[in-house]
C-alpha positions in Angstrom: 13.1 129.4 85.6 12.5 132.7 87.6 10.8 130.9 89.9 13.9 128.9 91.0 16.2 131.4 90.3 14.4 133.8 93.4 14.7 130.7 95.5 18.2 129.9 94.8 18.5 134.0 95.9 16.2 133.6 98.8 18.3 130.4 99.9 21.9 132.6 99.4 20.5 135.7 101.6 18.7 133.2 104.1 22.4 131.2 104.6 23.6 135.0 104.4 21.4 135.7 107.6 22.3 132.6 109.2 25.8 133.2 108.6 25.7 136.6 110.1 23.2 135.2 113.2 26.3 132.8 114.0 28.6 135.9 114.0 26.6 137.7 116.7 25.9 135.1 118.5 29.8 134.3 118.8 30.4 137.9 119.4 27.9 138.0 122.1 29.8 134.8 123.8 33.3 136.1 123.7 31.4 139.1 124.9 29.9 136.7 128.4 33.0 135.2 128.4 35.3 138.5 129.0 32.9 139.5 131.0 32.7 136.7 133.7 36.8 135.7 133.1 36.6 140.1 134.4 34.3 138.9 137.1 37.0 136.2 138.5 39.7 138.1 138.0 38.5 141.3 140.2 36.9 138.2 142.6 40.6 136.7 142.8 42.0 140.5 143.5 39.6 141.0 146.2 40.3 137.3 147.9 44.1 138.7 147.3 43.4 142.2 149.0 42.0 140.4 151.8 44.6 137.8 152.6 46.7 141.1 152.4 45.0 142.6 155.1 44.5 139.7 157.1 48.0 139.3 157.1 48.9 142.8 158.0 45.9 142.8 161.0 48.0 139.5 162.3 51.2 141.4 161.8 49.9 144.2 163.9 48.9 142.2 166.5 52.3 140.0 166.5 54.7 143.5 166.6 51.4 144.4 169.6 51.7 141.7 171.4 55.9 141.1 171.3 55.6 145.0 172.6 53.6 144.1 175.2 55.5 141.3 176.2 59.2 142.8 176.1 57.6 146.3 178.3 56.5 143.2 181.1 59.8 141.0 180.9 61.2 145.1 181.9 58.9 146.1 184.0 60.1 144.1 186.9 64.1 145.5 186.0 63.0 149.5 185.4 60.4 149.0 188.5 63.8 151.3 190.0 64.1 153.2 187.1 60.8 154.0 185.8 60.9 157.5 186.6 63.7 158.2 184.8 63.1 156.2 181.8 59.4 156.9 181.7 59.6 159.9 179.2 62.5 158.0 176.8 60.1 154.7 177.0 56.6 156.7 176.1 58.7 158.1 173.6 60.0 155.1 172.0 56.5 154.0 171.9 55.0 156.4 170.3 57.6 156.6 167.4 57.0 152.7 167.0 53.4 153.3 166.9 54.0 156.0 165.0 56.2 154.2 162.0 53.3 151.0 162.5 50.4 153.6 161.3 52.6 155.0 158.8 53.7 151.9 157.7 49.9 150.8 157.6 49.1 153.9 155.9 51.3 153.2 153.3 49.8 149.7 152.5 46.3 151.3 152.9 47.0 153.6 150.6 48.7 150.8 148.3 45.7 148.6 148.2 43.3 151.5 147.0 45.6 152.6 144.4 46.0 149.1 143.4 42.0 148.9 143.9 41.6 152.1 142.1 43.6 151.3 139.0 42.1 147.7 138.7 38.6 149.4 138.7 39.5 151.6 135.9 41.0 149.1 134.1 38.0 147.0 134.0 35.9 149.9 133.2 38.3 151.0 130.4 37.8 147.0 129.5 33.8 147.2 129.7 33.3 150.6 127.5 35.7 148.8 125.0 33.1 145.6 124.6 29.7 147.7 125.1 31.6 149.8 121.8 31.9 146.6 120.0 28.8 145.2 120.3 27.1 148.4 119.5 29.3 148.4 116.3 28.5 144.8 115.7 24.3 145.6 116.0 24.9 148.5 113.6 26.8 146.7 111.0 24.3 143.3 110.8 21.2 146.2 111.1 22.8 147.8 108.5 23.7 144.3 106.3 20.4 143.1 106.9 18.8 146.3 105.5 21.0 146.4 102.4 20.5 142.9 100.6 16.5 143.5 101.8 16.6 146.7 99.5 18.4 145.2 96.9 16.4 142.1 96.5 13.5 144.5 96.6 15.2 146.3 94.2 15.7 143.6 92.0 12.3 141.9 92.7 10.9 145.3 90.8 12.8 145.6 87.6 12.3 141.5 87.3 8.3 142.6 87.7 7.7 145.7 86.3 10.5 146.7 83.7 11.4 143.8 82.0 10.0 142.6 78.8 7.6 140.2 79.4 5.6 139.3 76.0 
């Protein structure tokens, strides 16, 4: 009768173990799976970053080359005037070039904010899970070590205190 009653316990803390092994296990897959659905996302923010700049870099050049191209179509009208106009044109430049590298500046400085914040975001995201599964180790340690001092527990008074004749 004892006998069977210590394996109908054994079997409830061995389905009790199980039970909790599933748990972990879960928690270590949601766990993966934040983790690599983090991975694409900060993967689809860079591919995004550098479509971004690509498209800037060919904006550059376009506002570059149309430059370029509208001081030639002048060049051959101002050929008579190019002393005059020579300081007002270099100046017109540089204030276009000017507002270009500010502009890029800007966006520069966009991007790494953006960059920046995403990083810390994802960092705030990791600490949050590495807290979790810490708390999750502790707590099945800690279950693990409770119904294996109580059945100890239990196991003695059965063996030693009780009135066998």
């Amino acid at each position: 009768m004892i006998d069977e009653e210590l394996k109908d316990i054994l079997t409830q803390i061995q389905q009790q173990i199980g039970s909790l092994d599933k748990k972990v296990e879960v928690g270590f897959a949601k766990v993966e799976g934040e983790l690599k659905r983090l991975d694409t996302e900060m993967k689809g923010e860079f591919k995004r970053i550098d479509v971004e700049m690509k498209r800037l870099e060919e904006k550059i050049d376009y506002n570059t080359k149309s430059l370029n191209e509208k001081i030639d179509a002048n060049a051959k009208s101002l050929n008579e005037k190019i002393d005059a106009n020579t300081k007002s044109l270099n100046e017109k430049i540089d204030s276009g070039l000017k507002n270009v590298n500010e502009k890029i500046d800007s966006g520069l400085k966009n991007v790494n904010e953006k960059i920046d914040y995403n990083s810390q975001l994802v960092k705030e995201k990791i600490d949050s899970i590495d807290k979790q599964l810490e708390d999750t180790r502790f707590v099945s340690r800690a279950t693990v070590s409770a119904i294996l001092i109580g059945l100890l527990g239990g196991l003695t008074k059965l063996f030693f205190f009780s009135n066998n004749p």
